[in-house]
C-alpha positions as MATLAB code, in Angstrom:
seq = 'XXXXXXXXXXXXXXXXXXXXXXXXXXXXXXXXXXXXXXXXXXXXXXXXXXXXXXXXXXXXXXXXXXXXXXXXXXXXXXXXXXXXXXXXXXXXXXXXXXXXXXXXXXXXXXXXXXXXXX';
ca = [
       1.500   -8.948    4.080;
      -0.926   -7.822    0.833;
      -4.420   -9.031    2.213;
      -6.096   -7.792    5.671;
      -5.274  -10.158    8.382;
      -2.277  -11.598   10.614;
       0.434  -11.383    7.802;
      -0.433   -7.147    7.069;
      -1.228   -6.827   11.205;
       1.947   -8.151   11.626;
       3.561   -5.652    8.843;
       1.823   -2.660   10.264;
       3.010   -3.329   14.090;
       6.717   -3.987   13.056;
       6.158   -0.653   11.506;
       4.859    1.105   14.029;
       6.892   -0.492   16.945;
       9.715    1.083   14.288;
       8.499    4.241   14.379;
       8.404    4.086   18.518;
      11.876    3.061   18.854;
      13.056    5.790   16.723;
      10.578    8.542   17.805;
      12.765   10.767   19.898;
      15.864   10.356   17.385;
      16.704   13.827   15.129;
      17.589   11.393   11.863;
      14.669    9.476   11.829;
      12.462   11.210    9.182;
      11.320    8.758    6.601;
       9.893    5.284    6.418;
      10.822    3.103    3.322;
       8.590    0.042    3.503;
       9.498   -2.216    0.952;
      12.421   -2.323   -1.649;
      11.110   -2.985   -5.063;
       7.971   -4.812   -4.093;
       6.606   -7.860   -6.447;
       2.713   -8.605   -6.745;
       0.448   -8.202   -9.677;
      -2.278   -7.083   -6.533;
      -0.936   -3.342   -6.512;
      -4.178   -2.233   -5.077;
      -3.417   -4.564   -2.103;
       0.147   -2.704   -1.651;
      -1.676    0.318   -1.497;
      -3.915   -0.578    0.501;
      -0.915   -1.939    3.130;
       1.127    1.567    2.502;
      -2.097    3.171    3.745;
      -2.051    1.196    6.667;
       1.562    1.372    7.447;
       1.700    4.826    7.130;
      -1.274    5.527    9.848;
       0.461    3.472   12.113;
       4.065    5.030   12.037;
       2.128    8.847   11.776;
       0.104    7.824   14.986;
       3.634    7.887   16.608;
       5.280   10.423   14.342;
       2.772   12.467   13.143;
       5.256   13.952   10.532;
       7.189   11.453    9.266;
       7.799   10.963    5.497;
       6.259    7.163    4.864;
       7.527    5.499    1.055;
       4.918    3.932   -1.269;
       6.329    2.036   -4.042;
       4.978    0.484   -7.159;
       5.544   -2.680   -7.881;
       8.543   -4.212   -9.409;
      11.156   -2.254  -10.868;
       9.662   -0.087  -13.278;
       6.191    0.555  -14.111;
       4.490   -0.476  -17.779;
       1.733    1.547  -17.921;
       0.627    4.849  -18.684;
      -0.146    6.988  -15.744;
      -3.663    8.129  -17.557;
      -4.312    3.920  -17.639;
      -5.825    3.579  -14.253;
      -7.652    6.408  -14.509;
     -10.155    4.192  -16.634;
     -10.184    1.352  -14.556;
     -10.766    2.455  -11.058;
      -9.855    0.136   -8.159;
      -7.679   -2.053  -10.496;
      -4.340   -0.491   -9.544;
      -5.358    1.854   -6.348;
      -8.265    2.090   -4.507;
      -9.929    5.813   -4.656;
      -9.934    5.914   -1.191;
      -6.061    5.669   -1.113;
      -6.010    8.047   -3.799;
      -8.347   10.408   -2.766;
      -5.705   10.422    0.852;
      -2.466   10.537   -1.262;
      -3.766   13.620   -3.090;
      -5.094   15.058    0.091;
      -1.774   16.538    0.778;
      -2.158   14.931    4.000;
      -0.946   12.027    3.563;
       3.295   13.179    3.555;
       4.150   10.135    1.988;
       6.961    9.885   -1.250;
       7.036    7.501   -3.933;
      10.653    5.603   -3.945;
      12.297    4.457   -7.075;
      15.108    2.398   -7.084;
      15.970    1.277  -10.238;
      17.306    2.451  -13.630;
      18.596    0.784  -16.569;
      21.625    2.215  -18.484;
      19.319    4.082  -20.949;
      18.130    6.092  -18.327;
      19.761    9.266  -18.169;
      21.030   10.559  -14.692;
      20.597    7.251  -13.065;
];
């Protein structure tokens, strides 16, 4: 599903064929990809959001597509990648997530007791 070929082809069509079946239905307004993905390649996921996400808005123009970090939490600070480039996100992806026109949200799912409000 991470690397460009059959296994992400395959995860972008199931996504878009998604987005088809639900195209004409009021609730449908969101996309959550992946629950609490795992891979040290986070550029990869990125990269696979991106590509998800220009699928489903080919068919929904709209919609409100999810890309997630990986894991549960992340361990970094968010100035980190900043100094590393493409390690973590490609600037292409993040040049099109701070376009604005990219309508996608990030989706956290998980919080431990000694977060407050969760």
């Amino acid at each position: 599903m991470l690397t460009p070929g059959e296994g992400r082809d395959s995860f972008v069509k199931f996504w878009k064929l998604m987005a088809q079946a639900v195209v004409s239905h009021p609730s449908a307004s969101f996309f959550e990809l992946d629950n609490e993905p795992f891979s040290f390649e986070r550029t990869k996921y990125f990269d696979t959001w991106k590509a998800a996400a220009d699928a489903i808005h080919e068919i929904i123009p709209d919609a409100s597509v999810s890309i997630c970090d990986i894991g549960e939490m992340t361990f970094l600070p968010s100035w980190f990648p900043k100094f590393v480039d493409d390690l973590f996100i490609s600037n292409k992806v993040l040049n099109w997530i701070q376009s604005g026109k990219a309508n996608v949200f990030y989706s956290w799912h998980y919080g431990y007791k000694t977060i407050k409000n969760m």
